[in-house]
N, C-alpha and C positions, 0 to 999 in steps of 0.2 A: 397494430403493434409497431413499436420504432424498432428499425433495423441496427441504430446503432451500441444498445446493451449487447446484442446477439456477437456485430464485428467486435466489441471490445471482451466479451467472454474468448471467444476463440483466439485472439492474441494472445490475450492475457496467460492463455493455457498455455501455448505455444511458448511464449516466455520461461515459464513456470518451467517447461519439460528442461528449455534450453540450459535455466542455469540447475536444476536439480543433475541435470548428464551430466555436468561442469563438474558440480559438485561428486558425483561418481566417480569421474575420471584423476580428480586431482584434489579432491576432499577440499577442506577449508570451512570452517562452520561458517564463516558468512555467508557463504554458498547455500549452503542448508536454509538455513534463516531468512535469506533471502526468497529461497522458493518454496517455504513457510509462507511470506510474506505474500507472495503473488497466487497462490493457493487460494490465500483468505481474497485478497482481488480479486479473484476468479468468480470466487462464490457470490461474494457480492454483486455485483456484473449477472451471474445464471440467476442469482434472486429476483434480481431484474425483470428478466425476462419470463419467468415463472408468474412472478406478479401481474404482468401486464397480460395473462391466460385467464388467470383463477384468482382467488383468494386464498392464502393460507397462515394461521399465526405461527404454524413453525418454519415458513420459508421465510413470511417478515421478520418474526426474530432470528431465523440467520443472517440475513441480508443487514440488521441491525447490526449484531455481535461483529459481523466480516468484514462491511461495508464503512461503515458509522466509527468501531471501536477498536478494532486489532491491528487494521490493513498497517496502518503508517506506521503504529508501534514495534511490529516484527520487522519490516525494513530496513527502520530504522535500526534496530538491535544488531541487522547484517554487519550494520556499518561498523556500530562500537565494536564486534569484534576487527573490524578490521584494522579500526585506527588505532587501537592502545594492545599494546604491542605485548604490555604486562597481561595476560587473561585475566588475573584475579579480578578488577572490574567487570569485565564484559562478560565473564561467567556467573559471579553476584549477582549484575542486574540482571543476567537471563533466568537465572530462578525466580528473581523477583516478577520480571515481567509475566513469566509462567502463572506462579503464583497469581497475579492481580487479573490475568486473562483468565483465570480458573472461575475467581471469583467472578469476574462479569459474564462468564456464562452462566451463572448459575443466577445469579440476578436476573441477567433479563429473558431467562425462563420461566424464572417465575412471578415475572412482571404479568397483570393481568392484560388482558385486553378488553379494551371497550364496547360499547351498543355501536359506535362509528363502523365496525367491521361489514354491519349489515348494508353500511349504504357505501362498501368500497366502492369505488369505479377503477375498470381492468384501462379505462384509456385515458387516464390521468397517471403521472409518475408515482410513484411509491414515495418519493421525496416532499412529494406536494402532500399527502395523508396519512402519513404512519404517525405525526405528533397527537393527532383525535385520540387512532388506535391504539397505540400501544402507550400503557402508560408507564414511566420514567420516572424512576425513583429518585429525589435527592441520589443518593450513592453514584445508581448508572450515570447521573447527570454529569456528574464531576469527572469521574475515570474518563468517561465519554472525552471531557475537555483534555484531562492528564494526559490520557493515551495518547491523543493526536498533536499535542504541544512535542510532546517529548520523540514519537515518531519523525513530525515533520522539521524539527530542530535536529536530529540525529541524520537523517539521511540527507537532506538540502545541504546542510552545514558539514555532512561529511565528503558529498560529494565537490561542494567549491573549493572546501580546501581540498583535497587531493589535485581538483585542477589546478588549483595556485601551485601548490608544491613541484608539479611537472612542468607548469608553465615558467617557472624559477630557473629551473635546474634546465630549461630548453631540450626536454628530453621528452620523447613518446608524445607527440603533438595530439595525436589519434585519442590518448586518454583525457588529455586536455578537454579537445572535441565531448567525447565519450562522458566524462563526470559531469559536463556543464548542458548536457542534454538530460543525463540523470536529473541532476536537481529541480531544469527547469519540469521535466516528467512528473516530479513527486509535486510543484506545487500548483498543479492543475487540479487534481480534486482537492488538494488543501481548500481550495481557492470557489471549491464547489459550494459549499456551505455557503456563500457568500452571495450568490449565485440563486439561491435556492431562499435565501434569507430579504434578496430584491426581488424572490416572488418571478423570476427568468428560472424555471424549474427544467427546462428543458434542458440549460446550459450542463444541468449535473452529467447526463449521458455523453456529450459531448464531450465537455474538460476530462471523464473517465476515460476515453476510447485518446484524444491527444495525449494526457499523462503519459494511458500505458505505451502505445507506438512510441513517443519520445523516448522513455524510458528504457523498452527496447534498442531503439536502433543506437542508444549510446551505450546499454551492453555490450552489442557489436563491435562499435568502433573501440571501446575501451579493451576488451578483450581479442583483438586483432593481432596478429604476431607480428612484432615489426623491430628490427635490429634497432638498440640503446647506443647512442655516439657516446654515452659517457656512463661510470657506476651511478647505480642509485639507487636506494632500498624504498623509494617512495611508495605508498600502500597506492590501490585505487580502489572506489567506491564498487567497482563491477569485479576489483579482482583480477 
């Protein structure tokens, strides 16, 4: 079993706590949303690792749903509430998003599975054989795409611009730092697919476990307290 789903579940969680406390302490639904987002990460990640034990078709379609179809999309939703300042957006599309995640769990539950299951292999990735097993409906195929366009345009594209925005204003360099480690975080499993599609299957565990640490340690620095030499209402990706 590779050791590195295991490191990037326990980040990931560790993440997950850090900004749901955030969120406790000082509310803000991208807060929420965001460890929404690193949640469904998590699971994806413990799917993982679950996988490369046993066989199951309800841990691979969560691993599916978590992994595959929501991660980017919730993240990304962190963002829009962060950036448009008006809610009415970014509460529209969070029903919406709600709504369209509803429905793809319900799809690909009741997506069947294939005769492939019987000849899983626990010490090949999940990346490398779930396309045999599970099969994918026209419907899931699409959202699958929607989701992660619209995720991974939402959060990359929220986070550079907020760095621009502070890098402008020459204010809070830390967030600077902090949003430009985010986006590079988020396009590391973007980028997994990719990875997985040249048939370098392994890369997907990897790019997962860099994402999430990047994406971490620029929470950190974004979120650092550190005196403003000048006003300025600029959002950040971390908050």
């Amino acid at each position: 079993m590779s050791i590195i789903p295991i490191l990037s579940t326990i980040v990931t969680f560790i993440f997950a706590f850090s900004v749901l406390n955030r969120y406790r302490q000082r509310k803000g639904t991208h807060l929420l949303l965001w460890g929404i987002g690193l949640v469904l990460y998590g699971l994806g990640t413990l799917s993982e690792v679950l996988m490369a034990i046993t066989f199951s078709p309800f841990v691979l379609k969560v691993w599916y749903i978590s992994g595959a179809m929501l991660t980017a999309a919730w993240l990304g939703q962190g963002t829009v509430w962060l950036l448009f300042r008006k809610p009415g957006f970014a509460r529209v599309s969070t029903y919406i998003l709600a709504a369209v995640s509803l429905l793809s769990i319900v799809l690909v539950f009741m997506a069947p599975i294939t005769g492939a299951a019987a000849s899983y292999n626990t010490a090949a990735p999940i990346s490398e054989q779930y396309k045999e097993i599970l099969v994918r409906s026209t419907p899931i195929t699409i959202l699958t795409i929607l989701l992660n366009i619209y995720g991974t345009l939402a959060l990359v594209g929220g986070a550079i611009y907020s760095a621009y925005l502070f890098f402008r204003k020459r204010v809070l360099i830390n967030r600077v730092i902090g949003n430009i480690l985010i986006a590079a975080g988020a396009l590391f499993p973007a980028m997994a697919g990719s990875f997985v599609g040249a048939g370098i299957v392994d890369m997907l565990y990897l790019s997962e476990l860099i994402g999430v640490v990047l994406m971490y340690i620029g929470f950190l620095q974004a979120t650092v307290h550190r005196p403003v030499t000048q006003n300025s209402a600029t959002p950040s990706a971390a908050g």
